[in-house]
C-alpha positions as CSV (number, residue, x, y, z in Angstrom):
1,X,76.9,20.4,-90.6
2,X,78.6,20.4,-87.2
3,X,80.5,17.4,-88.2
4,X,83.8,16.5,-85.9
5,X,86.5,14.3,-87.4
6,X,86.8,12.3,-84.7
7,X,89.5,9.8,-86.4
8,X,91.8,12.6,-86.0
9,X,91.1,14.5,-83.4
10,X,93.6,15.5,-80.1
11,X,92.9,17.0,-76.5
12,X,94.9,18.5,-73.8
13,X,97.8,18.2,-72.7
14,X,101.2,19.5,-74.6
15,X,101.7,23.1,-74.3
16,X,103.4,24.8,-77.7
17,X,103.4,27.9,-78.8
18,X,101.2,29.6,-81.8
19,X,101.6,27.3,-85.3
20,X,101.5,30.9,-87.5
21,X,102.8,33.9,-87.5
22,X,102.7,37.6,-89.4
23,X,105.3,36.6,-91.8
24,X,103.0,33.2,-93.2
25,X,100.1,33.6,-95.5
26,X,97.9,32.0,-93.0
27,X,95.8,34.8,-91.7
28,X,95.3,34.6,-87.9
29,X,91.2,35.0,-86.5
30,X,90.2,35.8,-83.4
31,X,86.9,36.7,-81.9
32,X,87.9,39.9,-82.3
33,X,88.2,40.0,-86.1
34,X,86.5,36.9,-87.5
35,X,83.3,38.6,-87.9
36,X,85.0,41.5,-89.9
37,X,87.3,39.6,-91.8
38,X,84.9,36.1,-92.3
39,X,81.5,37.1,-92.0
40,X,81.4,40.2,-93.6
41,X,83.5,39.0,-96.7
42,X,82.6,38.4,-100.1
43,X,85.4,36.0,-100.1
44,X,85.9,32.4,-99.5
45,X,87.5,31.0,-96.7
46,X,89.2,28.1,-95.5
47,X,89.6,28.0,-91.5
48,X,91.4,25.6,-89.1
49,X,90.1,25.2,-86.0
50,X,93.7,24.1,-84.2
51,X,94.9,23.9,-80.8
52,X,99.1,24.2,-80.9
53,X,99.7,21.3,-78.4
54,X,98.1,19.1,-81.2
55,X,100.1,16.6,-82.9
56,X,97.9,16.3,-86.3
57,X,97.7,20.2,-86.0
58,X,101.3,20.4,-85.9
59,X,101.8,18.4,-89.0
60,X,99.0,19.8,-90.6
61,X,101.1,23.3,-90.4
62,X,103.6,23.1,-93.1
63,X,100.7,21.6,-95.7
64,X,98.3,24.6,-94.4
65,X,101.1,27.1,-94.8
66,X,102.0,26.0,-98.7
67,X,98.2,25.6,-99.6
68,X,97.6,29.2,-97.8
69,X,100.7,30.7,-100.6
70,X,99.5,28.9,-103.8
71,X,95.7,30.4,-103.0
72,X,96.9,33.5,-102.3
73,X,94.7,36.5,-103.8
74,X,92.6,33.7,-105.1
75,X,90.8,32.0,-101.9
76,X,91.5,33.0,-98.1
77,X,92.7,30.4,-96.1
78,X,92.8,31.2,-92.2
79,X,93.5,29.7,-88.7
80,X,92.4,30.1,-85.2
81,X,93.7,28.4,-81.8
82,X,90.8,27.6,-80.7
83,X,92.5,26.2,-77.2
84,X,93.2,29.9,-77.0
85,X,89.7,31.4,-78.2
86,X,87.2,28.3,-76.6
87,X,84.3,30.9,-77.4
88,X,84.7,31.0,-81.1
89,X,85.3,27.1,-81.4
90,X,82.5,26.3,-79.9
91,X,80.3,28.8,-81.8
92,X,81.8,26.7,-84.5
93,X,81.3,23.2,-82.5
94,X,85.0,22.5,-82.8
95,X,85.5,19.8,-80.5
96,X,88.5,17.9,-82.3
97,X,91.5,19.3,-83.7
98,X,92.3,20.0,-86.4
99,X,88.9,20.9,-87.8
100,X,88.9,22.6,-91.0
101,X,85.8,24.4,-92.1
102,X,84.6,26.2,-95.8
103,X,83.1,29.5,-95.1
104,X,81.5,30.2,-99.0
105,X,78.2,31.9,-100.2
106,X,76.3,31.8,-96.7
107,X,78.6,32.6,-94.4
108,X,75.8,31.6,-91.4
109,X,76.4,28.3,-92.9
110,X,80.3,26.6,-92.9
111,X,80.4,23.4,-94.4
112,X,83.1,20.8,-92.8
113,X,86.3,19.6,-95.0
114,X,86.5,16.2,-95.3
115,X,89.2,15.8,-97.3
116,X,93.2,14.8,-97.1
117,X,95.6,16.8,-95.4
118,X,97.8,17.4,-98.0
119,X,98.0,21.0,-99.4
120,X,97.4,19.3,-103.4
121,X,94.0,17.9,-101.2
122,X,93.1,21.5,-99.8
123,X,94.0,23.3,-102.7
124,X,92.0,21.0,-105.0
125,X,88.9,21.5,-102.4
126,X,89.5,25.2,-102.0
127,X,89.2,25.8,-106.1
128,X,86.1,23.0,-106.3
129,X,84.1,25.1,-103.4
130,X,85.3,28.1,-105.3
131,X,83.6,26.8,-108.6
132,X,80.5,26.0,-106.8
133,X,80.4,29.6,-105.8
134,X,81.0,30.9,-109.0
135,X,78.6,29.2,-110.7
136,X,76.1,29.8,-108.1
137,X,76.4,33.7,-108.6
138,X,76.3,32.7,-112.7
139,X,73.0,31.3,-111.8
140,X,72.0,34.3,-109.6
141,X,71.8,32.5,-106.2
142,X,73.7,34.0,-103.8
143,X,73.7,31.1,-101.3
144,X,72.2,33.3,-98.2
145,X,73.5,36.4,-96.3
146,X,77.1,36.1,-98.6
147,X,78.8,39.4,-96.9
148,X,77.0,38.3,-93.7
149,X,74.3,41.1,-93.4
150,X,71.1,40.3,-93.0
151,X,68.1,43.0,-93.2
152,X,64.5,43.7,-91.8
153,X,63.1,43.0,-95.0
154,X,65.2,39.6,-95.8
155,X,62.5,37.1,-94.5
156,X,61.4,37.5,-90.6
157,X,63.0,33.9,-89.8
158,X,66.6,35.8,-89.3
159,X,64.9,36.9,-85.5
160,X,63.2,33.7,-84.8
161,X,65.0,33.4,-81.8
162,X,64.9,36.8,-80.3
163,X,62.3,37.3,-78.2
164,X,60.3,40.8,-78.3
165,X,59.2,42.0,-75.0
166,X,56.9,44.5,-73.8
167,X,56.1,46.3,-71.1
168,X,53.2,44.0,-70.1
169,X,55.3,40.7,-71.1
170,X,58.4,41.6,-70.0
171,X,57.9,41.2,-66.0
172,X,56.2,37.8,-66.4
173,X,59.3,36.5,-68.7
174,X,62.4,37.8,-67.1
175,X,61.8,38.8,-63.8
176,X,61.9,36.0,-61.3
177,X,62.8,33.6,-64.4
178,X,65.6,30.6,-64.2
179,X,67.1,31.7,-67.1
180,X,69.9,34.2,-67.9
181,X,68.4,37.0,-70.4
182,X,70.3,39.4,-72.5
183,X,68.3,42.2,-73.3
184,X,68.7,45.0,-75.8
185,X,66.7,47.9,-75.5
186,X,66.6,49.8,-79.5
187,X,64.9,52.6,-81.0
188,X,63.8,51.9,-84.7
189,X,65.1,54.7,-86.2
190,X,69.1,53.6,-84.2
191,X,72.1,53.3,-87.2
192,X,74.2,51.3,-84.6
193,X,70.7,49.5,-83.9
194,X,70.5,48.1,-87.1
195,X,74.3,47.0,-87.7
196,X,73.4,45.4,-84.1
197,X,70.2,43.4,-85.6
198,X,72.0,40.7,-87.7
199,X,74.7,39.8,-85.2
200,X,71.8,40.1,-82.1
201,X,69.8,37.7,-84.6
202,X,72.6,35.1,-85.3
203,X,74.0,35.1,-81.6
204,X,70.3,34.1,-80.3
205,X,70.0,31.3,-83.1
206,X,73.7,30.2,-81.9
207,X,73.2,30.4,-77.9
208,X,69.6,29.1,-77.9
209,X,71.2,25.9,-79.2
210,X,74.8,25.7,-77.5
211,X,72.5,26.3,-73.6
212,X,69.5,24.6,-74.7
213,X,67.0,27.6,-74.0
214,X,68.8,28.3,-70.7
215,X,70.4,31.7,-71.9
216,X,67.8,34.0,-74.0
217,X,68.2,36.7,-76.4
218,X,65.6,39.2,-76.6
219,X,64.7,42.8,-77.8
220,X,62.8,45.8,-76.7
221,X,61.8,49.0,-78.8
222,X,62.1,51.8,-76.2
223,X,60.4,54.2,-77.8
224,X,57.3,52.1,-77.7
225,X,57.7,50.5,-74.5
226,X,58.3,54.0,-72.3
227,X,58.0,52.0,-68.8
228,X,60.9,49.9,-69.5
229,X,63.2,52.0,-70.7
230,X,62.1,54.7,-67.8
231,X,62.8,51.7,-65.4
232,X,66.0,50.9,-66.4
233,X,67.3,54.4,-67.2
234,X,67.7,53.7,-70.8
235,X,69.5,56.8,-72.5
236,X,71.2,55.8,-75.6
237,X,70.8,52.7,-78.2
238,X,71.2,50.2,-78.5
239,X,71.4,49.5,-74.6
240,X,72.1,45.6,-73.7
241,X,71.3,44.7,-70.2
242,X,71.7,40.9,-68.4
243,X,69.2,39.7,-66.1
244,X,69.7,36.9,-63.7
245,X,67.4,35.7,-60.9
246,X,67.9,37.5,-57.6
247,X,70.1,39.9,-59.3
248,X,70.5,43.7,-59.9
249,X,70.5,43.8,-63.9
250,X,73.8,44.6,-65.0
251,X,75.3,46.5,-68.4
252,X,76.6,44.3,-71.2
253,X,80.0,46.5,-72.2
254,X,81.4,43.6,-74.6
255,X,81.5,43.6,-78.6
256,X,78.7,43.9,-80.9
257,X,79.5,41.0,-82.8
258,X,78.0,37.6,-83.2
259,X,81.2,35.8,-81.5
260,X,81.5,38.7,-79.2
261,X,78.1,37.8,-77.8
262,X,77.8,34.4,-78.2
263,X,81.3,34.1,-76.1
264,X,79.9,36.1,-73.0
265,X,76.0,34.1,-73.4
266,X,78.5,31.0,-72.6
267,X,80.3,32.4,-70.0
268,X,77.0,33.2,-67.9
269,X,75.8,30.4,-69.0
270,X,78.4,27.9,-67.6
271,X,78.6,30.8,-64.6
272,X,75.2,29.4,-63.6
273,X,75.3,25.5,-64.6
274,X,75.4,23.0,-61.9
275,X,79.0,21.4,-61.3
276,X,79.5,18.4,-63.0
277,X,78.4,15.3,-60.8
278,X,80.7,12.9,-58.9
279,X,80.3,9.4,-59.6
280,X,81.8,6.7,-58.1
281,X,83.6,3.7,-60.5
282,X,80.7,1.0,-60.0
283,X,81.3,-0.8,-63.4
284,X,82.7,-0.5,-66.4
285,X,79.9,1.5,-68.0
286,X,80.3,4.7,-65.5
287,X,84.6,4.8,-66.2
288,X,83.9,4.7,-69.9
289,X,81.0,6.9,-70.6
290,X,82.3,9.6,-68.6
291,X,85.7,9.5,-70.2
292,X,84.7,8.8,-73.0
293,X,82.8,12.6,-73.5
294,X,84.6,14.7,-72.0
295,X,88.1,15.9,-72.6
296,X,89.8,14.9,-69.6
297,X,88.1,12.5,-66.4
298,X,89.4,13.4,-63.1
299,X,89.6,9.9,-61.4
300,X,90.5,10.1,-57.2
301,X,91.5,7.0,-55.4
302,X,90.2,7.0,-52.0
303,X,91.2,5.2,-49.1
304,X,89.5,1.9,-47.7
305,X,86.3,2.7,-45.5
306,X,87.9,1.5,-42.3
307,X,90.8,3.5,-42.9
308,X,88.7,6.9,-43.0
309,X,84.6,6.2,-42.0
310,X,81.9,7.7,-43.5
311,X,82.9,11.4,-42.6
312,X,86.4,10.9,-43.3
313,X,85.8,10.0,-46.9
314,X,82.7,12.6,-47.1
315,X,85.6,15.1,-46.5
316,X,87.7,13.9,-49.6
317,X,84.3,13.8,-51.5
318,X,83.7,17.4,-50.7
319,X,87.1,18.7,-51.9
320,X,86.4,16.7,-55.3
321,X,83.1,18.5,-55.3
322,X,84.7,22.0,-54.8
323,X,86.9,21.6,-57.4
324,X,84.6,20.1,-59.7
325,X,82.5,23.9,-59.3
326,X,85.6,25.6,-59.8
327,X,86.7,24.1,-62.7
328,X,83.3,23.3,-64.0
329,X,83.8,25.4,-67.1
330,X,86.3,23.2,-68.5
331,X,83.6,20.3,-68.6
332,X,85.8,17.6,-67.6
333,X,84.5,14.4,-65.8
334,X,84.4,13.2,-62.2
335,X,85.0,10.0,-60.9
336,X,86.0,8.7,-57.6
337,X,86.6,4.4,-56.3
338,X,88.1,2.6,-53.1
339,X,91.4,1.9,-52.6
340,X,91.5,-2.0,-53.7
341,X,88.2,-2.1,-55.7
342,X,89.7,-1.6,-58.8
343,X,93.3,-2.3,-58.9
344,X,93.8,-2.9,-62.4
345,X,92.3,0.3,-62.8
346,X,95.3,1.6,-59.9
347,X,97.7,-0.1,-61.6
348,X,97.4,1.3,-65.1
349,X,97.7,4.9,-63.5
350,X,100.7,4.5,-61.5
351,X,99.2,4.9,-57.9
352,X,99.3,0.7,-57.6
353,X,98.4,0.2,-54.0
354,X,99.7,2.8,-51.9
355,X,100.0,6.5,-51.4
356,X,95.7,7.1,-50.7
357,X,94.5,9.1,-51.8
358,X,95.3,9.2,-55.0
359,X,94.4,11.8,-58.1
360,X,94.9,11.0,-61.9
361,X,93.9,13.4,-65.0
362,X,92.9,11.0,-67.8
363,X,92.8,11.9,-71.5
364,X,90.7,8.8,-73.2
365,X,91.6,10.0,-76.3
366,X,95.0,10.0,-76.4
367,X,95.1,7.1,-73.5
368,X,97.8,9.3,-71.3
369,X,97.2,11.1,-67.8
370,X,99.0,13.2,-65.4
371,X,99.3,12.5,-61.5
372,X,98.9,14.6,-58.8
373,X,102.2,14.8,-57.0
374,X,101.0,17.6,-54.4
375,X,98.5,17.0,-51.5
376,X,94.6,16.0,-51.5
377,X,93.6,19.1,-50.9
378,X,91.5,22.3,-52.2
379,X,95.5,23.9,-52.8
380,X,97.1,21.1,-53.8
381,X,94.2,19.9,-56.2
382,X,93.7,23.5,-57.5
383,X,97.6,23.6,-58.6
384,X,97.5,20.3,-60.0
385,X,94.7,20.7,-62.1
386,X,95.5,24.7,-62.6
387,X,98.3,23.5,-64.4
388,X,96.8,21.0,-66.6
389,X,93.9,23.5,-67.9
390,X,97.3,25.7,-69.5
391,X,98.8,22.4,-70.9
392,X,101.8,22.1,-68.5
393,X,102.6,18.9,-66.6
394,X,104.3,15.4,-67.0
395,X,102.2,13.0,-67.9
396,X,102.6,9.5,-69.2
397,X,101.0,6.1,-71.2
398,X,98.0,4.5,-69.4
399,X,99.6,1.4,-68.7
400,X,98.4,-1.2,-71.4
401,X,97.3,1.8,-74.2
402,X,93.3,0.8,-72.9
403,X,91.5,1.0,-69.8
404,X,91.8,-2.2,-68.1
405,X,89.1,-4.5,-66.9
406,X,86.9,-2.8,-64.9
407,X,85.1,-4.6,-62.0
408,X,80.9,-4.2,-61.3
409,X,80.6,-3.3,-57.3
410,X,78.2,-2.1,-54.8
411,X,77.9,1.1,-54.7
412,X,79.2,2.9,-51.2
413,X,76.1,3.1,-48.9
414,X,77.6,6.4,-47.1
415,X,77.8,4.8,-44.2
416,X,81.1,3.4,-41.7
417,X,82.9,-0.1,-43.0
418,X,82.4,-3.2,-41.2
419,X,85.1,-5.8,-40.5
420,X,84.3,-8.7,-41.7
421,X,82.3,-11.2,-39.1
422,X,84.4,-14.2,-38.1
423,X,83.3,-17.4,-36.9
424,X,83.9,-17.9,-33.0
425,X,86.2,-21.3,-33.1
426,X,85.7,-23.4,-30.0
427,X,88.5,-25.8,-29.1
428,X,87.2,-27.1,-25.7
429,X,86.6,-30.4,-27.8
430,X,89.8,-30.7,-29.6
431,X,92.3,-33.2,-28.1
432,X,95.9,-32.2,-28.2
433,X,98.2,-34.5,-29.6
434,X,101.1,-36.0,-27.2
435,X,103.5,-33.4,-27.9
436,X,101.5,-30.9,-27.3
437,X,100.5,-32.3,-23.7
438,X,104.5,-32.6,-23.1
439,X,105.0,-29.3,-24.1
440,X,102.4,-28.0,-21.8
């Protein structure tokens, strides 16, 4: 149900401050209490998923606000700024704004609003969900895990995702293994062990899916597996450790919540992901499918071959790449093209034949980008696009409102430009006319 509204959706680039404050009846969620307040209530919920340099979150405020005050005491209607708290978005797989999701019955299980956003529209959807529940509970189905606790004996699919390790097992799975593990080490008998299980449970469900296997949740009963826990100097429970190749292990310190663990799985995971690649603008297909998917496309203009060679430009390339690693949490695409090759592509970004090379920040979505006015290089790049990733910096229209044509060429064999050949021209057979004998 991880359904994005993509008609209405915004990305970066206007910087405003928080849409809601104490004195609204819009409760505020963070990662810190989402699970406390969301989770772990009987109540339903109404959340927006909003980032505050949004347009449609901005006028989606005042409707949210009035719809929050006519439901109050009757159904909880809450925000987060997800631009804010990326972790508990994308445990959510916000990846528009504003998106608004129904936390009822199964709390493990938010359904998407689809509706208008008008506060008669919300209020109407918020009292239908609430009837469903209702009547659900009449019925004597409780929908799933409704105060977001899930137990031992609820059905053995809540840990299908957390792998149990032994001390035979756990060498040949974690040691010397590509992938990030998370660990906890529990004693059966542990109180904080067991309010640990559901959120260890959910989290491995969440982050087996948002790394695709590449970060890995698992358990260990110490008092079973005495080698282990001897190994790794395990004196209280539950004890989370993370393992990555090559590494000393290192103690998890963080929350015990779902979002709380989910948020630092993502951070080690996007710690150890490649950068993003570097492609050069070789048709139209390469400009529009990286733009296209990722929130902003980081486009450099280089200069003409003969104006650099092949190390020359391998230089630029290498600054792009270094920046790509640093900012490679932010998931933003790469691109690079020669000065000249794609001029309508220049023009529409302002740089228009001159000043190589050349950076623009492109937001498909909202067909606007930002320039870099410093230098073409790892300072000047980092401020530029340092600046950007908090919202701040003049940007303006792509010229036209749509990418313009884009032209198919060869792609750049890494090697020095050739000048063009040109024909030898032999005149020793020409005759010159009479004025030009005089003149000679």
């Amino acid at each position: 149900l991880l359904f994005v509204l993509g008609t209405v959706s915004c990305t970066l680039f206007l910087a405003v401050n928080g849409l809601y404050s104490s004195s609204d009846d819009v409760i505020e969620l963070t990662p810190t209490n989402f699970n406390k307040e969301v989770i772990q209530s009987e109540s339903l919920w109404l959340v927006e998923f909003y980032a505050p340099w949004c347009g449609h979150c901005q006028r989606l405020t005042p409707e949210w606000k009035k719809a929050a005050t006519a439901l109050k005491g009757v159904v909880k209607v809450g925000a987060v700024d997800a631009d804010k708290h990326q972790s508990l978005g994308g445990q959510y797989g916000v990846r528009g704004f504003p998106t608004i999701k129904i936390f009822g019955a199964n709390k493990n299980k938010a359904e998407d609003y689809q509706g208008g956003r008008t506060s008669d529209a919300i209020v109407d959807a918020a009292l239908s969900a609430l009837r469903s529940l209702v009547k659900d509970r009449l019925g004597g189905r409780s929908g799933g895990y409704s105060s977001g606790k899930q137990s031992r004996e609820s059905g053995g699919g809540d840990k299908k995702d957390v792998i149990e390790l032994t001390d035979d097992s756990f060498d040949k799975n974690v040691i010397n293994s590509d992938d990030v593990w998370m660990v906890e080490f529990y004693a059966p008998w542990c109180g904080h062990c067991k309010n640990l299980e559901p959120e260890w449970a959910a989290a491995a469900t969440e982050v087996k899916e948002q790394t695709k296997g590449k970060v890995k949740l698992a358990a260990v009963d110490a008092t079973v597996n005495q080698m282990l826990a001897g190994r790794y100097g395990i004196r209280g429970f539950p004890t989370i450790k993370i393992f990555q190749k090559g590494e000393e292990p290192v103690d998890y310190d963080g929350g015990r919540t779902r979002s709380d663990i989910i948020a630092r799985a993502l951070d080690l995971f996007s710690d150890n992901a490649p950068p993003p690649e570097l492609l050069e603008v070789i048709n139209e297909d390469v400009l529009k499918s990286t733009c296209d998917a990722h929130q902003l496309c980081i486009i450099s203009v280089l200069p003409h071959i003969l104006d650099t060679g092949a190390s020359g430009r391998n230089s630029y390339l290498d600054v792009m790449l270094k920046m790509a690693e640093k900012y490679k949490k932010k998931m933003w695409g790469w691109l690079w093209t020669e000065a000249g090759a794609q001029s309508d592509l220049e023009s529409s970004l302002g740089i228009g034949g001159f000043g190589y090379p050349a950076m623009a920040a492109v937001n498909a979505r909202k067909m606007k980008f930002a320039l870099l006015k410093g230098s073409f290089s790892e300072q000047g790049i980092n401020e530029f696009l340092r600046e950007l990733s908090v919202g701040r910096g003049s940007t303006a229209p792509v010229g036209g409102g749509a990418f313009p044509k884009i032209h198919s060429v060869e792609p750049w064999d890494g090697k020095d430009g050739e000048l063009p050949v040109e024909d030898d021209i032999d005149l020793s057979d020409v005759d010159l006319d009479d004025w030009d004998k005089d003149e000679l």
